[in-house]
C-alpha positions as CSV (number, residue, x, y, z in Angstrom):
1,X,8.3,4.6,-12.3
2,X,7.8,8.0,-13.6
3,X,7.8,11.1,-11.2
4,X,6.4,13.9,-11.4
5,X,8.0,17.5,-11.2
6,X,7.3,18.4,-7.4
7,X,6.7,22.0,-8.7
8,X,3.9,21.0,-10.6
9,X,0.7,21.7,-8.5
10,X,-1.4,18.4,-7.8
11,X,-4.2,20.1,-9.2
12,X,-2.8,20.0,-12.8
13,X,-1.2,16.4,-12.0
14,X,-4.8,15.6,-11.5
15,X,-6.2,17.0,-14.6
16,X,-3.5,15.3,-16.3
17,X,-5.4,11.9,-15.4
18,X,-9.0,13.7,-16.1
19,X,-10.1,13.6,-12.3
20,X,-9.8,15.0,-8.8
21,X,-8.9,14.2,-5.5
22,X,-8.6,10.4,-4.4
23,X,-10.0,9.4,-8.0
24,X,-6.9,10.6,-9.6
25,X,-4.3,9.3,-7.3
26,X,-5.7,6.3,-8.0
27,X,-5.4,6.3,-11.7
28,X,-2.1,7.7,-11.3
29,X,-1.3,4.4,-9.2
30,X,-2.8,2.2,-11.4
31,X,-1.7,3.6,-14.6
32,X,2.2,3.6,-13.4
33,X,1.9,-0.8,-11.4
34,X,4.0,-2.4,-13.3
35,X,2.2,-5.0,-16.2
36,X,4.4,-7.5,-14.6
37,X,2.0,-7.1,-11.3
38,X,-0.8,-6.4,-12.8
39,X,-2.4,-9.6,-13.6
40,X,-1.1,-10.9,-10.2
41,X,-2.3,-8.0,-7.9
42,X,-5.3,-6.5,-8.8
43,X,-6.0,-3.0,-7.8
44,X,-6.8,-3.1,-3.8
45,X,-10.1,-2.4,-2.3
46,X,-9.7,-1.0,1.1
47,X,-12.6,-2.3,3.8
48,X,-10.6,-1.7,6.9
49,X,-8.9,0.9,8.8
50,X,-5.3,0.3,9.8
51,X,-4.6,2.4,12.9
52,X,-0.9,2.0,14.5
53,X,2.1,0.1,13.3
54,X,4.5,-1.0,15.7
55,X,7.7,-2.4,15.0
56,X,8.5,-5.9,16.0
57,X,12.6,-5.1,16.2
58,X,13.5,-0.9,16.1
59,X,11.6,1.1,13.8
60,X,9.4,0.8,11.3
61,X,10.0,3.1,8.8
62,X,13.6,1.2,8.2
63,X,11.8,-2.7,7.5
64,X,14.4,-4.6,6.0
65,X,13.9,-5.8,2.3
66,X,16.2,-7.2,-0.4
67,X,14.4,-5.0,-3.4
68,X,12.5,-2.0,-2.9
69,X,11.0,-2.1,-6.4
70,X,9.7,-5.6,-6.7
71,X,8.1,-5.4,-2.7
72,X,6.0,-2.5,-3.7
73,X,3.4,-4.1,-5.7
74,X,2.4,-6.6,-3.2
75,X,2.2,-3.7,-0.4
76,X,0.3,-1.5,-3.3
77,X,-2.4,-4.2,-4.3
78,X,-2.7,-6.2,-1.6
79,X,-2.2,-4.5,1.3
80,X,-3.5,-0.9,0.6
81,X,-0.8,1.1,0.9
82,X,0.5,3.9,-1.1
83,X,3.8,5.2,-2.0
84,X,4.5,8.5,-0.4
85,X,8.3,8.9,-1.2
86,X,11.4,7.8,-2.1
87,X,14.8,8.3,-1.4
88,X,18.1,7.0,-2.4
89,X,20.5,7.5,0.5
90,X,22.0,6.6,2.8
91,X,20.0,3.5,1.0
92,X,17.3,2.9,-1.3
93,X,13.9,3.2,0.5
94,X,10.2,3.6,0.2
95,X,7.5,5.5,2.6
96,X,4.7,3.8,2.0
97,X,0.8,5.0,4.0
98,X,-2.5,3.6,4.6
99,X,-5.3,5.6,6.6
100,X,-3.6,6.7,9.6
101,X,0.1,5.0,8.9
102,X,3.5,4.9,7.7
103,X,6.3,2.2,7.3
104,X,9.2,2.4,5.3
105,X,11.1,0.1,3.4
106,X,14.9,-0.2,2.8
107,X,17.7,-2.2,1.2
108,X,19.5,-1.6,4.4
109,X,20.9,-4.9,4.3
110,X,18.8,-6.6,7.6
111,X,17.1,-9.4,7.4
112,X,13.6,-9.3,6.9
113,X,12.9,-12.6,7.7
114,X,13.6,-11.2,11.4
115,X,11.0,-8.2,11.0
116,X,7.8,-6.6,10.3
117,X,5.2,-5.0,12.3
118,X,2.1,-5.3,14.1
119,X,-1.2,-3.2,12.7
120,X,-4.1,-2.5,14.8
121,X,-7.0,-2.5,12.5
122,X,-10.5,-1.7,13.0
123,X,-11.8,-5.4,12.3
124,X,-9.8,-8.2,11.7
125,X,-11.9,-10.3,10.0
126,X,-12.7,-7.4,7.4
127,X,-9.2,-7.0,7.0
128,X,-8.4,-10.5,6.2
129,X,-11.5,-10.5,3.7
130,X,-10.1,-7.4,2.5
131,X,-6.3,-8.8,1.8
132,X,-7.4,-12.0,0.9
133,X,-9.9,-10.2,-2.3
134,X,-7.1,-8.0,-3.2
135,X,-5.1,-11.3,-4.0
136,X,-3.1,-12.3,-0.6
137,X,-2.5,-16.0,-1.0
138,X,-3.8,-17.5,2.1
139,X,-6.7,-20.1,2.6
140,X,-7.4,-18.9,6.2
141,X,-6.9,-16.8,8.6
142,X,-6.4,-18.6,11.5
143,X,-7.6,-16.2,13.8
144,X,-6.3,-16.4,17.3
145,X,-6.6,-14.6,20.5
146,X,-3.0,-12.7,22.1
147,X,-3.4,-10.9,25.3
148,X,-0.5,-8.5,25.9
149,X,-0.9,-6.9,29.6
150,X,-4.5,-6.2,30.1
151,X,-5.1,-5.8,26.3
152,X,-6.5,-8.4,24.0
153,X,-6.4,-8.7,20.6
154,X,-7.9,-11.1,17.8
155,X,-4.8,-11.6,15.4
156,X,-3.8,-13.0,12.2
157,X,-0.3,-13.3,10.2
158,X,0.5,-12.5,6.7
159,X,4.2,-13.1,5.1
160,X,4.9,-10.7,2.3
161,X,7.0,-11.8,-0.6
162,X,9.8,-9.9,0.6
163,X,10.1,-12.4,4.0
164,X,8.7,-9.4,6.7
165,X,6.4,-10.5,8.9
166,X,3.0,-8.8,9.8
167,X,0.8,-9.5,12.6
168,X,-3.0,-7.5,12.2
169,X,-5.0,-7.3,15.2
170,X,-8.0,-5.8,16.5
171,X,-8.6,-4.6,19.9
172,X,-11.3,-6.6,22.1
């Protein structure tokens, strides 16, 4: 993936890609997916809001994945999120956002079978609409209803490529 010199202002980044704003980080995105993914994951429209992310084990901007590289195009497309940096110690890692979060992934050597997070979205039904248009291979939803304290939530599940496990949920 190329990167850009961080002395650069984003305004000339920007004008590199003929646009402004959102518009060109989105070109930027798009013009550096890999062709690999690009067939498989379509660019993703965004419908919902994700809120929070909560960890299901310790933290979530340490989620365990065998490959940083090939999980980002699935988190990119289908889920909506963005890479907002990278670093390469103590091990290779990713921060990636969406609206009003962060989670990080890392080659931290857990397994990710064992993980993932919980999002509070806006509208779980939009956001299952959304992910499954932006190319998330599942036939339903299988909406349910988890109470936690006095607080419920209609949920669904989604099981990235890289074995984390996500639970989306909006507050009723």
């Amino acid at each position: 993936m190329l990167r850009f010199a961080s002395h650069l202002p984003l305004a000339v980044i920007f004008r590199a890609f003929g646009a402004t704003g959102h518009q060109a980080e989105k070109r930027m995105i798009r013009s550096h997916r890999s062709e690999k993914f690009a067939d498989e994951y379509p660019e993703a429209t965004m419908t919902s809001v994700f809120k929070r992310a909560r960890p299901y084990q310790d933290d979530e901007m340490n989620l365990p994945v065998a490959n940083v590289d090939e999980a980002i195009p699935f988190y990119e497309n289908v889920m909506g999120f963005r890479v907002a940096s990278r670093a390469d110690a103590p091990h290779r890692s990713v921060v990636l956002m969406r609206d009003e979060i962060k989670i990080g992934l890392a080659e931290n050597g857990g397994d990710p079978t064992q993980d993932g997070c919980f999002f509070e979205v806006d509208n779980a039904e939009s956001a299952f609409t959304e992910l499954k248009g932006n190319g998330l291979q599942k036939q339903a939803a299988d909406f349910r209803i988890d109470e936690h304290g006095d607080k419920r939530f209609k949920v669904f599940f989604v099981i990235a490529p890289d074995g984390l496990c996500y639970c989306l949920g909006e507050r009723l």
